[in-house]
C-alpha positions in Angstrom: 92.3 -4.5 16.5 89.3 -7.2 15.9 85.9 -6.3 16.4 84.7 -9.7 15.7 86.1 -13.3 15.5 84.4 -15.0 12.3 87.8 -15.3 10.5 88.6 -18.6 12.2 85.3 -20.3 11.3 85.8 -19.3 7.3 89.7 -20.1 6.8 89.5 -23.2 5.3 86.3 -22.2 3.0 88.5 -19.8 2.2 91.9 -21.7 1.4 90.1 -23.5 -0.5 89.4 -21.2 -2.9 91.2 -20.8 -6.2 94.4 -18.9 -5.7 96.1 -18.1 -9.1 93.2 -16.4 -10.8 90.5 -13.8 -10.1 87.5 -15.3 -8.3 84.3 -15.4 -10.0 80.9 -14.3 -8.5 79.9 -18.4 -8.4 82.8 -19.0 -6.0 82.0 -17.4 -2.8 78.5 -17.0 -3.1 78.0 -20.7 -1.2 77.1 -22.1 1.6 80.6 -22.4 3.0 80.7 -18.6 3.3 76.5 -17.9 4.2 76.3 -16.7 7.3 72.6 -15.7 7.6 69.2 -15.9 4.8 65.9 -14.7 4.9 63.8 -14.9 1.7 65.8 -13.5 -1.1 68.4 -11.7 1.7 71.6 -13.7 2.0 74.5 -12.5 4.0 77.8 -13.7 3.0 81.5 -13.6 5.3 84.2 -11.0 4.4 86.7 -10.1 6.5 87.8 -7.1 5.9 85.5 -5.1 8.3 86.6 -7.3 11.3 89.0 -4.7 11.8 89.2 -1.5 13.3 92.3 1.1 14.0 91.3 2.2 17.5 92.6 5.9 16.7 91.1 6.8 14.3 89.9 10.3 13.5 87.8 9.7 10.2 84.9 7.4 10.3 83.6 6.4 6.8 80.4 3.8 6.8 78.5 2.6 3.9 75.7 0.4 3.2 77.0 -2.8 2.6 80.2 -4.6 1.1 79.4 -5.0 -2.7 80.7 -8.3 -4.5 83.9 -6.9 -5.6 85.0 -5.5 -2.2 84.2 -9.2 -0.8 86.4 -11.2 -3.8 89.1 -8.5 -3.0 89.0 -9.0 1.0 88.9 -12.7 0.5 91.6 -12.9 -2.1 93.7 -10.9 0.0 92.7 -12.7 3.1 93.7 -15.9 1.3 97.3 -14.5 0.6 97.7 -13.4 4.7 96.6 -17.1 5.7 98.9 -18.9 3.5 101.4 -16.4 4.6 100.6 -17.9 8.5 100.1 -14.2 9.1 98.1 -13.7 12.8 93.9 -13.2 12.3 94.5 -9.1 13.3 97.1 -8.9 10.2 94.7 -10.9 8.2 91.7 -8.9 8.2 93.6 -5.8 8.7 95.2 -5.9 5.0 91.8 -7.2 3.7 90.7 -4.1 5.1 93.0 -1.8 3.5 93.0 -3.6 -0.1 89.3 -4.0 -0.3 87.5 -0.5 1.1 85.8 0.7 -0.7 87.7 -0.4 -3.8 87.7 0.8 -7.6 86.6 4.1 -9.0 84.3 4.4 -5.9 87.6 5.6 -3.9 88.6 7.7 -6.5 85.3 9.3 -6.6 85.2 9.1 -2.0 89.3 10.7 -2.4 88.1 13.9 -4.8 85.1 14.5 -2.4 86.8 14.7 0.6 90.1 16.7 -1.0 87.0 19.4 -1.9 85.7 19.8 1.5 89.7 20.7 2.6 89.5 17.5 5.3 92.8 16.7 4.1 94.0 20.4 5.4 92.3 19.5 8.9 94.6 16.2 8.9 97.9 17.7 7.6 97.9 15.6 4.7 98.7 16.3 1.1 95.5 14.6 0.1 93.1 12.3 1.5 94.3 9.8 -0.7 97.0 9.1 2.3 94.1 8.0 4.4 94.1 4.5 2.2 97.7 4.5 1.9 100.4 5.9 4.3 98.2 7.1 7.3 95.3 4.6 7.2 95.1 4.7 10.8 93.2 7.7 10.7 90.0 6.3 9.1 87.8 3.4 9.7 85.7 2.4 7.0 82.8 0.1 7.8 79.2 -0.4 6.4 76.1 -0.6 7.9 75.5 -4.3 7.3 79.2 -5.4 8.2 79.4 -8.4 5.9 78.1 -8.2 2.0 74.2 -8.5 1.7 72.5 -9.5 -1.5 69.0 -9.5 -2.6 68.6 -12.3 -4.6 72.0 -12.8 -5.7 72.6 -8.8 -6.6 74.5 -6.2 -4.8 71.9 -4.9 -2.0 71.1 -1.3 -2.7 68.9 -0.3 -0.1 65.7 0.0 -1.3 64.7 -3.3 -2.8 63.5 -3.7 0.4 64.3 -0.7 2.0 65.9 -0.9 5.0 64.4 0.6 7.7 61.1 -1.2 6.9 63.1 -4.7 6.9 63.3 -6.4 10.3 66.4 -8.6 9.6 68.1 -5.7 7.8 67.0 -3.0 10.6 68.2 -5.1 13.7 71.5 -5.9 11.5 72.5 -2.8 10.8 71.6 -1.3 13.9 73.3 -4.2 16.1 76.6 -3.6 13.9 76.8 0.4 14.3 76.2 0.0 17.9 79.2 -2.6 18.3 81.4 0.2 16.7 80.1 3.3 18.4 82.7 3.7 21.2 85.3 4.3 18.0 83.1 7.2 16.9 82.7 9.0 20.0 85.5 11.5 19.0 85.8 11.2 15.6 84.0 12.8 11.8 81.4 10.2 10.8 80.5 10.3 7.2 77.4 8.0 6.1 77.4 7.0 2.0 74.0 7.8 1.3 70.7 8.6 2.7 69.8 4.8 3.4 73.4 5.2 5.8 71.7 8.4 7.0 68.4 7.2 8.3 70.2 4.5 10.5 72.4 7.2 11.9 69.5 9.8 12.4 67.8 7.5 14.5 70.5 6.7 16.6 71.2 10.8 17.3 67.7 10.8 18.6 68.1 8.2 21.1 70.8 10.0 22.1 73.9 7.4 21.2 75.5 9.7 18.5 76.2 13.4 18.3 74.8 15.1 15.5 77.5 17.4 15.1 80.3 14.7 14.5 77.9 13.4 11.6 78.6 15.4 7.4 74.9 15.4 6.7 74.2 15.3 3.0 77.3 13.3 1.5 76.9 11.2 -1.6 77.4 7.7 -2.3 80.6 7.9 -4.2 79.4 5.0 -6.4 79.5 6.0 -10.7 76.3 4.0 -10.6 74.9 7.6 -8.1 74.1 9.5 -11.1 72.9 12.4 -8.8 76.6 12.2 -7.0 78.0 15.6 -7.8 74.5 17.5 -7.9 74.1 16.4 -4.5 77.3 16.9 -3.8 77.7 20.7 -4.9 74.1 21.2 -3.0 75.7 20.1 0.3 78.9 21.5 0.0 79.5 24.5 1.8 77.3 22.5 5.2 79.9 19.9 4.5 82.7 22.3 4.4 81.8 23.9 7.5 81.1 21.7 9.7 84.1 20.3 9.1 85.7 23.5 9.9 83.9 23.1 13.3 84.8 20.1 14.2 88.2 20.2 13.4 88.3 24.0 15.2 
């Protein structure tokens, strides 16, 4: 189901897009797709996190769509429009095409298969939750649609979040939109910038800190303390998952 209803306002930016070849970083970084600027900030449409399955048992958020998630989503996005498919079919195969894309699933899949979630799920691997059963995760981000600080993938800290008024009531508006499809479900934040937003909403008494994996890595190669980290929380990881799942 849609969460949100900017797909209609963007489909012509994005038919008009080059179809036959990869899009380069130029293309959709314009005005046709901006959808909000302050200072170096610029927020930019993608669809795929429009989309939710309502089900779902896994709930995976990041920080913030990076460029290459956004050329996938539109690409694929482009494809679903030209094939007249509805704005729910749209965004949902954006969605499953573009999260959390590249070696940074690879990286998300080997994590999880470690702390046995897969076992919890009856799957062979977690791998199945971005192919065959995909209706048992929803991966968002904090800041639903990419953010860049001046023209670079936004990492967090340059400014750091928390201390960024736009950034804060962004990412805090977007979680809450999403919360009713976490009430039941394992949330995993990417990151301790994903972490602080979450922490503050467990002490106002909106999330359960028991549903939340405390301590998991960005799965990013550019996280060069990924698997230190990772090894550090793993055994928490591993049992409160057991918990939950029990």
């Amino acid at each position: 189901m849609l969460i949100s209803s900017h797909l209609s306002s963007y489909k012509q930016a994005i038919l008009s897009l080059p179809k036959d070849s990869m899009l380069t970083r130029e293309e959709p970084l314009v005005e046709d797709f901006l959808m909000e600027r302050h200072g170096s900030l610029e927020m930019y449409y993608a669809p795929h996190n429009e989309y939710v399955h309502p089900l779902t048992r896994v709930v995976i958020i990041g920080l913030t769509p990076g460029f290459t998630q956004m050329r996938i989503a539109i690409q694929e996005a482009r494809a679903g429009l030209e094939a007249r498919l509805s704005n729910e079919e749209v965004c949902r195969l954006a969605k499953e095409a573009a999260s959390f894309a590249g070696t940074m699933r690879i990286h998300l899949i080997d994590m999880l298969n470690a702390l046995d979630l897969h076992r919890y799920l009856n799957l062979p691997s977690c791998e199945a939750l971005f192919g065959e059963r995909r209706a048992l995760v929803h991966t968002t981000s904090l800041l639903r649609y990419p953010v860049f600080a001046q023209k670079k993938n936004y990492n967090g800290t340059h400014p750091n979040l928390a201390d960024n008024p736009f950034l804060k009531k962004v990412a805090l508006g977007f979680v809450q939109e999403e919360l009713e499809y976490m009430r039941e479900a394992l949330i995993i934040p990417l990151g301790k910038g994903v972490e602080g937003v979450l922490r503050l909403l467990v002490r106002e008494g909106k999330l359960d800190a028991e549903q939340i994996l405390w301590g998991f890595p960005h799965p990013s190669g550019a996280n060069g303390h990924r698997l230190r980290q990772f090894a550090y929380y793993q055994d928490e990881m591993t049992h409160r998952i057991k918990a939950l799942f029990s």
